[in-house]
C-alpha positions as CSV (number, residue, x, y, z in Angstrom):
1,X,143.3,-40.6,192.5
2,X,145.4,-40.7,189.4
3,X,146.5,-44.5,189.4
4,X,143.4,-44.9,190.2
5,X,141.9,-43.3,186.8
6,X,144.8,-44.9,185.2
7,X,143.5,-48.4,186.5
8,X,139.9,-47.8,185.3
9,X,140.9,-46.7,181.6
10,X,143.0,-50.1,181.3
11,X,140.8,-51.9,182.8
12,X,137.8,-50.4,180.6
13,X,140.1,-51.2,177.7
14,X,140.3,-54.8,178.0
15,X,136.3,-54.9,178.9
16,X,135.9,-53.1,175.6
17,X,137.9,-55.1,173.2
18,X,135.4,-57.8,170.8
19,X,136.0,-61.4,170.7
20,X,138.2,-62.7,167.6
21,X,136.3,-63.5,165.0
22,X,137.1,-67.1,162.8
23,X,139.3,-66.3,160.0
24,X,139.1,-68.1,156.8
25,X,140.7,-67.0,153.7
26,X,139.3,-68.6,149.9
27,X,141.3,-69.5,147.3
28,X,140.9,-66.9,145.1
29,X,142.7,-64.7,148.4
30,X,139.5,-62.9,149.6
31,X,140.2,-63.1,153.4
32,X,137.0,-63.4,155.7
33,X,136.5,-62.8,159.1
34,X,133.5,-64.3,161.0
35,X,131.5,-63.7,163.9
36,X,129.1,-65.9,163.9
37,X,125.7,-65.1,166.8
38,X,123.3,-67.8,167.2
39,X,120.0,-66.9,167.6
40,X,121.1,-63.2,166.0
41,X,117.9,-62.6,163.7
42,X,120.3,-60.3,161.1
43,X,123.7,-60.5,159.5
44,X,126.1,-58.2,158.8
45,X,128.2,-58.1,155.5
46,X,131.1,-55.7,155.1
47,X,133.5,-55.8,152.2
48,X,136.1,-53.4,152.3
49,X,138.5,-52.8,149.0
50,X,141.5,-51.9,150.3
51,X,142.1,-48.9,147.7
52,X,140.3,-45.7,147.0
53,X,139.8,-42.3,146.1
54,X,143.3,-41.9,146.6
55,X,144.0,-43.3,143.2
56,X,141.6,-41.6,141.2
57,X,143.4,-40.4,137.8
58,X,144.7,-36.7,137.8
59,X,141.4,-34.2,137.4
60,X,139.5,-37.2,137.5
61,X,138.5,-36.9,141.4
62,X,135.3,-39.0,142.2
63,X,136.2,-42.0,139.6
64,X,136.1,-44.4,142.8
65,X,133.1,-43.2,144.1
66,X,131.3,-43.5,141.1
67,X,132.7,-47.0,140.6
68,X,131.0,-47.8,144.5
69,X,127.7,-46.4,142.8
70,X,127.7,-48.2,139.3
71,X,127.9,-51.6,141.7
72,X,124.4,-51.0,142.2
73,X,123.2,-49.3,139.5
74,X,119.7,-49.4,140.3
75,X,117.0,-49.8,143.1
76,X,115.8,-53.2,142.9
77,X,118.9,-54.3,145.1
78,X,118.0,-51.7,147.4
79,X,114.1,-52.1,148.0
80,X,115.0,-56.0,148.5
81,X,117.1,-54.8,151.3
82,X,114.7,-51.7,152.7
83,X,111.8,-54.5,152.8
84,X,113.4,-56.8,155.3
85,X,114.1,-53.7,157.5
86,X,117.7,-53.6,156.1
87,X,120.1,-51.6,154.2
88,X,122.4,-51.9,151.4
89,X,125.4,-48.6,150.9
90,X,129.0,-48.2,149.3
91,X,130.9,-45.2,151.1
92,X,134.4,-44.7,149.4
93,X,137.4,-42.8,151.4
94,X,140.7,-41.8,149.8
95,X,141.8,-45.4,151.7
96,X,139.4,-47.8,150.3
97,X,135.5,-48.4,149.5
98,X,133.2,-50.4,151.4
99,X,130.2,-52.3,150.4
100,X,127.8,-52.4,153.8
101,X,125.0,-55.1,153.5
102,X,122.7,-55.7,156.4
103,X,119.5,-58.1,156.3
104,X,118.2,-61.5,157.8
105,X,120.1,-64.1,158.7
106,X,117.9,-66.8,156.9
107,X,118.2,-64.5,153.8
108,X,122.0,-65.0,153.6
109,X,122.5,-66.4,150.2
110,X,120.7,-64.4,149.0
111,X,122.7,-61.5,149.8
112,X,125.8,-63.1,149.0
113,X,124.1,-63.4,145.6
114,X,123.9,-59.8,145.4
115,X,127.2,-58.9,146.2
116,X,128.5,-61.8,143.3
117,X,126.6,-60.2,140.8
118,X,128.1,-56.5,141.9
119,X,131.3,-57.8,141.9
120,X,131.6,-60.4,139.4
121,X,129.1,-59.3,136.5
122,X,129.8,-55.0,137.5
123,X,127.2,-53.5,135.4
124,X,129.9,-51.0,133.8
125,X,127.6,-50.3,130.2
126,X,127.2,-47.0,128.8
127,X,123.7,-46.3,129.9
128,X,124.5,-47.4,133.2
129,X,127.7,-44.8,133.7
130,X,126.2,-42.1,132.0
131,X,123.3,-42.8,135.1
132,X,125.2,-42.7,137.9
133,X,127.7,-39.9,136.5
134,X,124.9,-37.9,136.0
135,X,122.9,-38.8,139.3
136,X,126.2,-37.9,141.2
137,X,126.9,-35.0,139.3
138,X,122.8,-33.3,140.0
139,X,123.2,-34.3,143.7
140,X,126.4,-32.0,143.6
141,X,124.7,-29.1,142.3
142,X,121.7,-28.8,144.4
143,X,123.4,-30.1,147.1
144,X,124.9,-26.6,149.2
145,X,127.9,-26.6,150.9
146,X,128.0,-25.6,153.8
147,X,130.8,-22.9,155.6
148,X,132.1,-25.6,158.0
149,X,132.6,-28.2,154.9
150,X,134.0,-25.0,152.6
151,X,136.5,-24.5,155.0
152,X,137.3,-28.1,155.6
153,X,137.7,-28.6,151.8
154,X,139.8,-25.4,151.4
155,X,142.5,-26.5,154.6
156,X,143.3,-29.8,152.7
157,X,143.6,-28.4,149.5
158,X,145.8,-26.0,150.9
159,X,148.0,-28.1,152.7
160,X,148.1,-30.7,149.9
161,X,147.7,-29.2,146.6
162,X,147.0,-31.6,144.3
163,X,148.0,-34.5,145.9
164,X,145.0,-36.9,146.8
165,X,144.5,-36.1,150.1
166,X,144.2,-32.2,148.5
167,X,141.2,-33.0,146.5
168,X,137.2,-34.2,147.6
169,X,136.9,-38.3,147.8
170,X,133.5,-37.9,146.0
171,X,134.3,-35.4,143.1
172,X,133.5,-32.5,142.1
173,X,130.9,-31.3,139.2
174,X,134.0,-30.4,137.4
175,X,136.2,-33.9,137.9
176,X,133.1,-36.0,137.4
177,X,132.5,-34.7,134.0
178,X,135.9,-35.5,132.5
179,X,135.3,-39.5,133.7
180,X,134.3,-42.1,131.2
181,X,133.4,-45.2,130.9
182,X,136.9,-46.3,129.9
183,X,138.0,-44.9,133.6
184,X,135.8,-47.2,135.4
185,X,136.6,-50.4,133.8
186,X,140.2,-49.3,134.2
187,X,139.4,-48.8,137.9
188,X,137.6,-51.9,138.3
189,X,140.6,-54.0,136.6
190,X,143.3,-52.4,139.2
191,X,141.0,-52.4,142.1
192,X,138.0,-54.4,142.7
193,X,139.8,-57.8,143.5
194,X,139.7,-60.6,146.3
195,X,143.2,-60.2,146.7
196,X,142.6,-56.9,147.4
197,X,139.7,-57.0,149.6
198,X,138.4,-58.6,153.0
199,X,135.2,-59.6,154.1
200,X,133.7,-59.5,157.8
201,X,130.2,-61.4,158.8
202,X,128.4,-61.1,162.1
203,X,125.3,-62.3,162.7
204,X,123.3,-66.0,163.2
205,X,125.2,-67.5,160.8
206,X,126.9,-70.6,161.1
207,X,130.7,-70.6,159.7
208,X,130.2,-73.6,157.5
209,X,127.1,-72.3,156.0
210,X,128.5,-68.9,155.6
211,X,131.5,-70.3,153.6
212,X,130.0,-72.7,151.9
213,X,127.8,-69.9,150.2
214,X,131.3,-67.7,149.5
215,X,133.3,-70.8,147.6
216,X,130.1,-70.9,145.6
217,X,129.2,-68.0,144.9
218,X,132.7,-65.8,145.3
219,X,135.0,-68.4,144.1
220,X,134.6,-67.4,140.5
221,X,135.3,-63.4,141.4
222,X,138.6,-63.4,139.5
223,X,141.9,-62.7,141.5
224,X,144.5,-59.8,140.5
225,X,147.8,-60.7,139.7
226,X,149.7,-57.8,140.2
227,X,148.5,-55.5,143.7
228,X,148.8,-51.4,142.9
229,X,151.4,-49.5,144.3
230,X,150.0,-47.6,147.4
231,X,152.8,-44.4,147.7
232,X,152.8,-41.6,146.4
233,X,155.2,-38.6,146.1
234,X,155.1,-36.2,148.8
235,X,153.2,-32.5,148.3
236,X,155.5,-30.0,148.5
237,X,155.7,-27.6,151.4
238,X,152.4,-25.6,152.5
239,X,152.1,-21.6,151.2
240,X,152.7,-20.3,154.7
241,X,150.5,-17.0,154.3
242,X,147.2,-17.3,155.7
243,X,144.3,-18.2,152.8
244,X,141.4,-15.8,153.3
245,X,138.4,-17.5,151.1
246,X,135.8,-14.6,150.8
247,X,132.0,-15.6,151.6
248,X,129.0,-13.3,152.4
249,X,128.9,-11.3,155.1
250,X,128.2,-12.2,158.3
251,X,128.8,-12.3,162.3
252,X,131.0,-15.8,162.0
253,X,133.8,-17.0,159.9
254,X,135.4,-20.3,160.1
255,X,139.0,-20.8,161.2
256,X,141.7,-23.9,160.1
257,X,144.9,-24.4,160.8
258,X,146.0,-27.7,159.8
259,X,150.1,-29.7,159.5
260,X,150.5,-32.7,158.1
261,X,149.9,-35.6,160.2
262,X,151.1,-39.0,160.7
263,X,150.3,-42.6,159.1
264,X,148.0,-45.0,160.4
265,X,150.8,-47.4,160.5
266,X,152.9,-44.7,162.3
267,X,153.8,-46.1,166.2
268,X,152.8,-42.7,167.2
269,X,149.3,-42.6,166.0
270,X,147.9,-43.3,169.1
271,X,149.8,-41.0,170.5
272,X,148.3,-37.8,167.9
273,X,144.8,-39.1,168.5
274,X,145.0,-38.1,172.1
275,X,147.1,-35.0,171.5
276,X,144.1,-33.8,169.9
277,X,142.1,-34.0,172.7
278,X,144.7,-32.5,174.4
279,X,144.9,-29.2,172.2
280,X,140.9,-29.1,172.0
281,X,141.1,-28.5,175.4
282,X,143.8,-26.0,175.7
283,X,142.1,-24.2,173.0
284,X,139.0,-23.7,173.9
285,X,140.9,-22.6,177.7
286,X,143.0,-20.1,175.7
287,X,139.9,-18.9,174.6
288,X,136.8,-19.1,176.2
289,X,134.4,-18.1,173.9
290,X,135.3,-21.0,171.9
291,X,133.8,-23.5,174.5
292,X,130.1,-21.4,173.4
293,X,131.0,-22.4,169.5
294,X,131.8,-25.2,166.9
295,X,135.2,-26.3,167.8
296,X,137.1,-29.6,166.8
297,X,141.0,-30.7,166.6
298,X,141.3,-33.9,165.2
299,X,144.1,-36.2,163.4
300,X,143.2,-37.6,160.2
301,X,145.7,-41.0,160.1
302,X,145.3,-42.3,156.8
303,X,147.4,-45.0,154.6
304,X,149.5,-42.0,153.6
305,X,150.4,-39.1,156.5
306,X,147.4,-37.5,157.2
307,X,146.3,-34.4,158.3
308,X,146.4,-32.4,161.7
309,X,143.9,-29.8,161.9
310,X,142.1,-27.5,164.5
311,X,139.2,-26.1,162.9
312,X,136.3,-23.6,164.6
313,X,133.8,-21.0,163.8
314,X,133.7,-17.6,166.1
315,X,132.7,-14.2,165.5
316,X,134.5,-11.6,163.2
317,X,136.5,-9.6,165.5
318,X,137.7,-13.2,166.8
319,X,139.3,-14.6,163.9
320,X,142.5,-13.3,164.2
321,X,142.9,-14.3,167.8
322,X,141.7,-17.9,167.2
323,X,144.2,-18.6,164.4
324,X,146.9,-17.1,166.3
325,X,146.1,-19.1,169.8
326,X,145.8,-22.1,167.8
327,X,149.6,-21.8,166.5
328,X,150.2,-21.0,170.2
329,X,148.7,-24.5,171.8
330,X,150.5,-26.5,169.4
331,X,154.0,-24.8,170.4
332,X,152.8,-25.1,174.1
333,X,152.2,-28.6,173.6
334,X,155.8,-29.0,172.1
335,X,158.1,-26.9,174.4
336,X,156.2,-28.9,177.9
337,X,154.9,-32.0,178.9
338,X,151.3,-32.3,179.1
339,X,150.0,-32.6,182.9
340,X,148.8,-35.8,184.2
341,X,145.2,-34.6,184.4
342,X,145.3,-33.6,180.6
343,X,146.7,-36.8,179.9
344,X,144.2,-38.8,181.9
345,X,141.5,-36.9,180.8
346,X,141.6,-37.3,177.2
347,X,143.0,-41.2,177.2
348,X,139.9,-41.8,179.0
349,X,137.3,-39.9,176.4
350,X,139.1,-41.6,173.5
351,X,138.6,-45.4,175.0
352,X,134.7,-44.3,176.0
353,X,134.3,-43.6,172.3
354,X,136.3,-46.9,171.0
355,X,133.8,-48.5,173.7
356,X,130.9,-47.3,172.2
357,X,131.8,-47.9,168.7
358,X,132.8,-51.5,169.7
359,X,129.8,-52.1,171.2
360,X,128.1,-52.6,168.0
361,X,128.4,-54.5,165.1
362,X,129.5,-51.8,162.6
363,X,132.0,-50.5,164.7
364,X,133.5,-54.4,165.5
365,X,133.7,-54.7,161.6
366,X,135.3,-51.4,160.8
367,X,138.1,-51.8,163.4
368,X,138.7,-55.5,162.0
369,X,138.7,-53.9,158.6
370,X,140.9,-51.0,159.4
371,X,143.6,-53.6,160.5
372,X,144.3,-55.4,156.8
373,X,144.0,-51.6,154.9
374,X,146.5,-50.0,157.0
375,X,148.7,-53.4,158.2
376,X,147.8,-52.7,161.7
377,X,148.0,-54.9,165.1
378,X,145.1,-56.5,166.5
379,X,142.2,-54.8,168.0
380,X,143.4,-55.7,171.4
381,X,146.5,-54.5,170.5
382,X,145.4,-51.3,169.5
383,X,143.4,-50.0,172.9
384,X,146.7,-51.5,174.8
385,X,148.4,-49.0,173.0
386,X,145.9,-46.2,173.4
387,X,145.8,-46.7,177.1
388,X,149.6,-46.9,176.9
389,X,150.3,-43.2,176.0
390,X,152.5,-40.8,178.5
391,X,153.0,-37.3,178.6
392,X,156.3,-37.6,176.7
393,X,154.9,-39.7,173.7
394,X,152.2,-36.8,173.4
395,X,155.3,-33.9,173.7
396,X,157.3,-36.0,170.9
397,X,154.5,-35.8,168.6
398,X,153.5,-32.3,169.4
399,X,157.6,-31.6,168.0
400,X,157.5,-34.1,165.1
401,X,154.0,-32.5,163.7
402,X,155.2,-28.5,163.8
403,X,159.2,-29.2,162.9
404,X,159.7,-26.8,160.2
405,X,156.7,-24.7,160.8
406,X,155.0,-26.4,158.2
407,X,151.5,-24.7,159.2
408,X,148.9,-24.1,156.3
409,X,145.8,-21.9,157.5
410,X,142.7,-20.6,155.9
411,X,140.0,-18.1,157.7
412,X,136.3,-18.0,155.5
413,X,134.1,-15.0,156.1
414,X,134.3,-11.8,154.5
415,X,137.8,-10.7,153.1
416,X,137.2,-7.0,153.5
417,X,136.8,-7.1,157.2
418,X,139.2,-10.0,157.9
419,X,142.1,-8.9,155.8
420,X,143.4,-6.1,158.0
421,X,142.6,-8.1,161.3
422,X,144.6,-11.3,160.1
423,X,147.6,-9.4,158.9
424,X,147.9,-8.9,162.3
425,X,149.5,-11.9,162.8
426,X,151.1,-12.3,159.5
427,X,150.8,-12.4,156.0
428,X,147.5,-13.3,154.1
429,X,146.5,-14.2,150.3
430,X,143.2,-13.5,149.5
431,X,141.7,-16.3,147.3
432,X,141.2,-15.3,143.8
433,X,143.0,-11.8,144.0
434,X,146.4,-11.5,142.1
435,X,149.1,-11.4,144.8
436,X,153.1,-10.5,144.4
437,X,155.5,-13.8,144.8
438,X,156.8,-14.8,147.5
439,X,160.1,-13.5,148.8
440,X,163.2,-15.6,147.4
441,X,163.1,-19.1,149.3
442,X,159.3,-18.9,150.8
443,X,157.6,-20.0,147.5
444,X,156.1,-23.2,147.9
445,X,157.0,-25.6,145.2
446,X,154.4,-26.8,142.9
447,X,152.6,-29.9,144.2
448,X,152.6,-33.1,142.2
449,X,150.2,-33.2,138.8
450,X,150.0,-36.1,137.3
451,X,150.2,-40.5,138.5
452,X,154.0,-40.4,137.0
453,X,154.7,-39.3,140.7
454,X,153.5,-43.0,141.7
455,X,156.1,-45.0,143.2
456,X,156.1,-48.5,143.0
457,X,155.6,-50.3,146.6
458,X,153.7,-53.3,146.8
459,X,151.1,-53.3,149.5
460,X,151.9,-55.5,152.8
461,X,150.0,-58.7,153.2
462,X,147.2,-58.7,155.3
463,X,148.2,-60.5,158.5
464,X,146.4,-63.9,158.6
């Protein structure tokens, strides 16, 4: 029964895996890839920058994001594209931004038009700034944030103090006000270059039309000489005491306990993806009442080690418990081999949702795209690997993620009731409150400040 679920999850693998696309690269260095579906009705445009919030100037968080914004700065580009039943959106990550442009296919040029003029000609005056600054900066304030976001923001803070990955991609009210105008053309000068960027098409275009519209109308977008270093300097170790963040009362508080995680280029990525599924289901077998509630473990690979987190939201008198089983599951997972029905089990969930994702044009284009910002091996490649994972790939991570007992955890709810309950299970800091230091040698070191701690390392190529 078990080489035979081995078989099918291999074999749905390679079923799963998109055709190469045609690769074509311009002179300037933009480097496209092209699927090209005749008799498709719609194309497909995805340009990803292969840098992002990550870089954003010290207490200037959001600086890329509102770059992604100012390359539209206002809605005639996007009721051209809402009228032909399409859409037209820059999402940035600490990794890189993407510009997603969908439309018809016989419209083409014209939407390669639009991306020149957003990438050559960036709109970056002082009316146009002060817009999207302030447009970002209202959506913030009447935008609520949620428990389950609160806590998410307050784990990676925690574990990575102010380096990037410790700070919100988009900003805050705060960060955004202290960006100018200066910052962005900065930004754009580092950043927003071919060289630095790739483009994927899929749709019913036909290559030579598709590129002849690129040399004419991308050609000109001017090509960075030097690429910017993508390192940084490590946070320092995690405050080991449990971060209470006080909220108002109520029957559920929400639980994180997160270590730092592994690169996207790391061989063992694969590996922590399904030791995540793993550990969700221990967890919630641990503790029952978990499978009736919000519960997610996932590993955040990104171009710099990531982050490992379990994260739930249970009742009050539960909190305690749920932190401490979580600490539990990650040491089980450590000290013994997973079984082969665990193993099976989440391999196969993990290549159903690759499937799915695959199965449609974004997801072909973000998994192409993924490849040139982190250096990584073909798609193919990739679910070979994925199906490839044992029991003792998922036990080696399990020991490389908790070696040093680098755990950082944080419990929202109300501090009054939760206090007593955590401390339990160890010590606790309540957010806000004035708290005695550390005994000698458990201090955590302060975390990096400023982009002195930038170390020079020239990006990889992208593979051709």
């Amino acid at each position: 029964m078990i080489a035979c679920c081995l078989i099918l999850i291999q074999a749905s693998a390679r079923a799963q895996v998109p055709m190469e696309p045609e690769h074509a690269r311009l002179l300037n260095g933009l480097r496209v890839l092209i699927w090209s579906r005749p008799g498709d009705q719609d194309v497909l445009l995805k340009l990803r920058v292969h840098s992002g919030a990550a870089f954003d100037l010290a207490g200037k968080a959001g600086s890329m994001a509102l770059l992604g914004d100012i390359l539209f700065p206002d809605a005639t580009a996007r009721e051209y594209f809402t009228e032909m039943q399409g859409r037209l959106n820059v999402s940035t990550d600490y990794d890189s931004l993407t510009i997603t442009m969908q439309g018809r296919a016989h419209e083409y040029e014209r939407i390669v038009e639009i991306l020149r003029t957003a990438l050559v000609t960036t709109q970056l005056t002082p009316e146009n700034v002060a817009k999207v600054r302030d447009g970002r900066i209202k959506v913030l304030k009447e935008t609520s944030i949620s428990p389950p976001m609160l806590a998410d923001r307050a784990i990676a803070a925690r574990l990575f103090g102010d380096f990037p990955y410790g700070r919100p991609s988009a900003g805050s009210v705060e960060s955004l006000e202290r960006v100018e105008r200066a910052d962005l053309i900065f930004a754009r000068e580092r950043f927003l270059s071919p060289n630095n960027a790739t483009l994927t098409i899929i749709g019913g275009i036909q290559t030579n039309r598709a590129m002849r519209a690129l040399r004419q109308l991308l050609g000109v977008w001017r090509k960075s000489e030097k690429l910017v270093p993508a390192t940084f300097k490590q946070p320092a170790m995690p405050d080991p005491r449990t971060l209470i963040v006080n909220a108002p009362a109520d029957q559920s508080v929400e639980v994180r306990l997160a270590v730092r995680g592994l690169s996207r280029q790391d061989a063992d990525a694969p590996a922590a993806a399904v030791l995540a599924v793993v550990a969700r289901q221990r967890w919630t077998r641990l503790i029952p009442e978990l499978a009736r509630s919000p519960v997610y473990v996932r590993h955040g690979a990104l171009a710099l080690p990531g982050i490992f987190v379990m994260g739930a939201s249970v009742d009050t008198v539960l909190a305690g418990k749920t932190l401490s089983s979580a600490k539990e599951v990650m040491q089980s997972l450590a000290s013994s081999p997973v079984t082969v029905v665990e193993l099976e089990q989440a391999k196969n969930e993990l290549v159903t949702l690759a499937g799915n994702q695959l199965a449609k044009p974004d997801g072909v284009a973000d998994a192409w795209l993924d490849g040139d910002t982190y250096g990584l091996s073909s798609v193919a490649e990739r679910m070979r690997a994925l199906s490839g994972v044992t029991a003792a790939d998922i036990q080696r991570v399990a020991t490389r993620l908790i070696q040093g007992g680098a755990f950082a955890s944080v419990v929202l709810g109300n501090s009054e009731v939760l206090k007593a309950q955590i401390e339990r299970y160890g010590k606790v800091e309540i957010m806000g409150e004035i708290t005695p230091k550390s005994e000698p040698g458990t201090e955590p070191k302060s975390a990096p400040k400023s982009e002195s701690n930038v170390k020079p390392q020239v990006r990889p190529p992208a593979k051709p």
